[in-house]
C-alpha positions in Angstrom: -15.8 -33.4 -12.0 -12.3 -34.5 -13.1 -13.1 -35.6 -16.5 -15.0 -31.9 -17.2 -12.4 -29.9 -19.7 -11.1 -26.9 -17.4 -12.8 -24.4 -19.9 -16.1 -25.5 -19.1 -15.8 -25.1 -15.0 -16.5 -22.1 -13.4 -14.4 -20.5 -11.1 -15.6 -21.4 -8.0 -15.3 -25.1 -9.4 -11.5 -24.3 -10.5 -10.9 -22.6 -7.2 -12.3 -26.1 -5.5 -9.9 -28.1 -7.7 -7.1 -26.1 -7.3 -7.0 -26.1 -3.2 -7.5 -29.7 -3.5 -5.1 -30.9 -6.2 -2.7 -28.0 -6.8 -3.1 -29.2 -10.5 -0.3 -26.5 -11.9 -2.7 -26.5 -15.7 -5.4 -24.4 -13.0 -2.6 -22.0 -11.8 -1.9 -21.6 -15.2 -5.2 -20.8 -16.1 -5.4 -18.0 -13.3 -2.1 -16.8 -14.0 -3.3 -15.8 -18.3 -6.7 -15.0 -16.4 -5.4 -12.3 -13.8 -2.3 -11.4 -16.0 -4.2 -7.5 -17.1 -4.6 -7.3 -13.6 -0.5 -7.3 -12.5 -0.2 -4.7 -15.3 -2.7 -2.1 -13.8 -1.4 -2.6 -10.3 2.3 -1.9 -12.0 0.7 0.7 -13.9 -0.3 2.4 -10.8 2.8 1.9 -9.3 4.8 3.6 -12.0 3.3 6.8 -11.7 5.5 8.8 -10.5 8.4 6.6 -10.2 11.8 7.4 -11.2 12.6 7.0 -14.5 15.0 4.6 -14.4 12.5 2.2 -13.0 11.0 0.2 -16.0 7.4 -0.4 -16.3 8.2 -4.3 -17.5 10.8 -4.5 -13.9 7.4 -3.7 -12.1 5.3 -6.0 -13.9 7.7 -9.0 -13.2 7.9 -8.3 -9.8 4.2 -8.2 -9.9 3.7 -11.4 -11.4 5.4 -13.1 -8.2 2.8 -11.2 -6.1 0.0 -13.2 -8.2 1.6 -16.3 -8.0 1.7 -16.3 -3.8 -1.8 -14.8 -4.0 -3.2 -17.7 -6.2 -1.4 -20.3 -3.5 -2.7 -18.4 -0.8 -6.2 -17.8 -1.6 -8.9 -19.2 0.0 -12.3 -18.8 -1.2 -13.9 -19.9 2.4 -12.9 -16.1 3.5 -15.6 -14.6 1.6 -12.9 -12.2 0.3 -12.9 -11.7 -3.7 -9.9 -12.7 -5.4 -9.1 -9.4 -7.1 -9.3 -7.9 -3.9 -6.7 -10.1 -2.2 -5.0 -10.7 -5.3 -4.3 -6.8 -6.0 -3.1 -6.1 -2.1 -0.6 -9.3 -2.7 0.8 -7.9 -6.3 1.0 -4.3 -4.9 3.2 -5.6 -1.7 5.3 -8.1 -4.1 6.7 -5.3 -6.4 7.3 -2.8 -3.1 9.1 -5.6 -1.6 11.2 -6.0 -5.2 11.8 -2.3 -5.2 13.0 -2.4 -1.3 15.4 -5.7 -1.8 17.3 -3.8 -4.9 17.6 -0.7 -2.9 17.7 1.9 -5.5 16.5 4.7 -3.3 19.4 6.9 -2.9 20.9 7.0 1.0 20.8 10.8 1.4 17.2 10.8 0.6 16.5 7.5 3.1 18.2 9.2 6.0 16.1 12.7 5.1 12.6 10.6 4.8 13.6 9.4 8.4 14.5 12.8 9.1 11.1 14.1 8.3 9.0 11.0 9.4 10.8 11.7 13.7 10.1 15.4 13.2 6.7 14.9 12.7 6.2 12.2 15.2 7.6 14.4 17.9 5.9 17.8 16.5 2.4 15.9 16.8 2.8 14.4 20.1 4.0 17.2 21.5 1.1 19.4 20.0 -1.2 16.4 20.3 -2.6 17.6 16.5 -1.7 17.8 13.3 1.5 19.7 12.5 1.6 22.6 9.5 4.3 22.7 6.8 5.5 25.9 8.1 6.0 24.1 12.0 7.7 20.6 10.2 9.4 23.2 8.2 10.9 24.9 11.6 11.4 22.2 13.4 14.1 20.8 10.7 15.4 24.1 10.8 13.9 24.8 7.6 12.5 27.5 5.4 8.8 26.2 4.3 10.1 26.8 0.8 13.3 24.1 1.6 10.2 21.7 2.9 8.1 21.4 0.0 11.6 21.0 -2.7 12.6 17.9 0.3 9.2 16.8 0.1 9.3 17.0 -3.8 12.6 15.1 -3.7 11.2 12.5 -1.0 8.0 12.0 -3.0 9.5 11.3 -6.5 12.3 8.4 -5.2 10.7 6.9 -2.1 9.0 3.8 -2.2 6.8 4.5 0.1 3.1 2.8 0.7 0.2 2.1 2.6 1.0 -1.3 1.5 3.7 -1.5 4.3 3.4 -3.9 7.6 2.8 -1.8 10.7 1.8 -4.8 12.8 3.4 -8.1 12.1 2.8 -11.4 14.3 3.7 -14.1 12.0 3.8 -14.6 8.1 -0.2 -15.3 7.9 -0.7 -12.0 10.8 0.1 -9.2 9.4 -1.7 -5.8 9.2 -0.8 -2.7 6.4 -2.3 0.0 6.7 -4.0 0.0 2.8 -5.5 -3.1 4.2 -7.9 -0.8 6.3 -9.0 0.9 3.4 -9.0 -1.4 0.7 -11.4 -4.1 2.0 -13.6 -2.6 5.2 -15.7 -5.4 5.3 -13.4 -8.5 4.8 -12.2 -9.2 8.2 -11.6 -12.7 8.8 -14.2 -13.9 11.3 -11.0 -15.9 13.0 -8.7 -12.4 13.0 -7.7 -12.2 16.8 -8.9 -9.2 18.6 -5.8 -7.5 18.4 -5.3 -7.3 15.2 -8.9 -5.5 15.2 -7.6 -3.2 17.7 -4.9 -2.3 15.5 -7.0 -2.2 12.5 -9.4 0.1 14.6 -6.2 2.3 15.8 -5.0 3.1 11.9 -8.5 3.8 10.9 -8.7 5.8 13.6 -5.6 8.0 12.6 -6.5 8.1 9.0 -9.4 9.8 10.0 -7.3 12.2 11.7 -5.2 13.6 8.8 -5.6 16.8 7.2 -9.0 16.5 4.6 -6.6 16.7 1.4 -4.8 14.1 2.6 -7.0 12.0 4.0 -9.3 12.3 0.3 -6.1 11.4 -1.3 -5.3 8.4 0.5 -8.9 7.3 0.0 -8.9 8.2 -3.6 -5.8 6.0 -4.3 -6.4 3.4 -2.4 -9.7 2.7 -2.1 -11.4 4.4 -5.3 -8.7 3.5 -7.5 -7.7 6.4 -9.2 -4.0 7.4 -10.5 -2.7 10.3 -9.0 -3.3 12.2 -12.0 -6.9 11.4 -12.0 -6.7 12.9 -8.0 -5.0 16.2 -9.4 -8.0 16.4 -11.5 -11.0 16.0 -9.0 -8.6 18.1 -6.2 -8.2 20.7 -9.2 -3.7 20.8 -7.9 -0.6 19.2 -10.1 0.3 15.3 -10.3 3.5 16.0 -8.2 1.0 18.3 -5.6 -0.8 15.1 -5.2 2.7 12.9 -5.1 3.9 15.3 -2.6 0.5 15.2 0.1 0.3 11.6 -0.7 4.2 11.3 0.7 3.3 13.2 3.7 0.1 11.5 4.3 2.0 8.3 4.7 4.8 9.7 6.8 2.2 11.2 9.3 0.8 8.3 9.6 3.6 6.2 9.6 5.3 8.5 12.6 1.1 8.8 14.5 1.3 4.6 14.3 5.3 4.6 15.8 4.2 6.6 18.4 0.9 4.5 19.4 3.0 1.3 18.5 5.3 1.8 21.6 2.5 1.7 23.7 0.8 -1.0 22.0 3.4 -4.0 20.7 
């Protein structure tokens, strides 16, 4: 099998090789191979992203996401490549975005703001929380809500791609991962991890239908947030905005559980 010119193996056969040898000619082939692929996760990304975030800072970041994913992989796991490749590119360029910290402070403290209001609105209510209640309980106008949420949604980095559960650096659970790939759960994961998995499927399924079709659309269907406005028949920045909340819901629903769970 060694003396077979890389160009006539399949991938399987390269996959094989690589796990075995590490041979970095391999890693290079997958690197030209998957290279289109960094660029549509960036691509994705960089809709509606600040301008001041460049398109080829995204891709670069990317890149290291592909790299970890192609030393990572295993083929045994029934998982396809792209799958886990595009869930490891995605998290790379969020992490890149999060280490250089270019989201401004005031908006931080007021997506923190909004994310404990409507943790303790929901709780409390033990439903889903309107605009017009978030709106009151942050003392508010609905009007002032939708230009913070405007604000929030065009700077945050904020992502389904982010850890809820972490156990070690091979344990973790995000959120997207529940949507993205359903049906590739390790047969080894442990049994709380598919409790947890269970739990944020379970709350997805919980948000407000716009939302929840958003999330869904994005994540799992692939589509820009353009493409969403379209088939939702609202504005790009309507869908940036519902896809900001979305994620905060969630994100307060899963702190809430998480204090009773981890």
């Amino acid at each position: 099998m060694g003396n077979v010119p890389l160009k006539q193996k399949t991938e399987d056969e390269l996959w094989l090789e690589y796990r075995q040898s590490r041979n970095s000619k391999i890693r290079e082939t997958f690197i030209k191979q998957y290279a289109p692929l960094v660029k549509y996760v960036a691509g994705k990304v960089a809709v509606g992203m600040p301008h001041n975030v460049e398109f080829d800072d995204l891709v670069g970041f990317g890149v290291f996401g592909l790299i970890d994913a192609i030393d990572k992989f295993d083929p045994d796991k029934g998982v396809k490549f792209k799958t886990y490749a595009v869930t490891r590119i995605r998290g790379a360029i969020f992490d890149e975005l999060r280490s250089i910290d270019w989201v401004p402070r005031s908006v931080r403290q007021k997506t923190r703001e909004v994310e404990e209001a409507i943790g303790s609105l929901e709780a409390q209510l033990g439903r889903t929380a309107t605009d017009q209640e978030i709106a009151g309980s942050l003392g508010m106008s609905q009007d002032e809500f939708l230009k913070t949420m405007m604000k929030i949604s065009g700077t945050s980095v904020l992502s389904l791609n982010d850890v809820w559960f972490s156990g070690d650096e091979t344990d973790k659970v995000s959120i997207g991962d529940s949507i993205e790939s359903p049906t590739s759960l390790n047969p080894d994961v442990i049994v709380e991890k598919n409790e947890i998995r269970r739990v944020i499927v379970e709350q997805i399924n919980e948000l407000p239908d716009k939302e929840k079709k958003i999330l869904v659309l994005y994540y799992y269907e692939d589509l820009t947030l353009k493409e969403i406005g379209q088939v939702l028949e609202v504005t790009e920045s309507r869908v940036s905005q519902l896809h900001t909340k979305a994620i905060l819901r969630l994100r307060s629903k899963l702190t809430n559980i998480r204090k009773g769970i981890v």
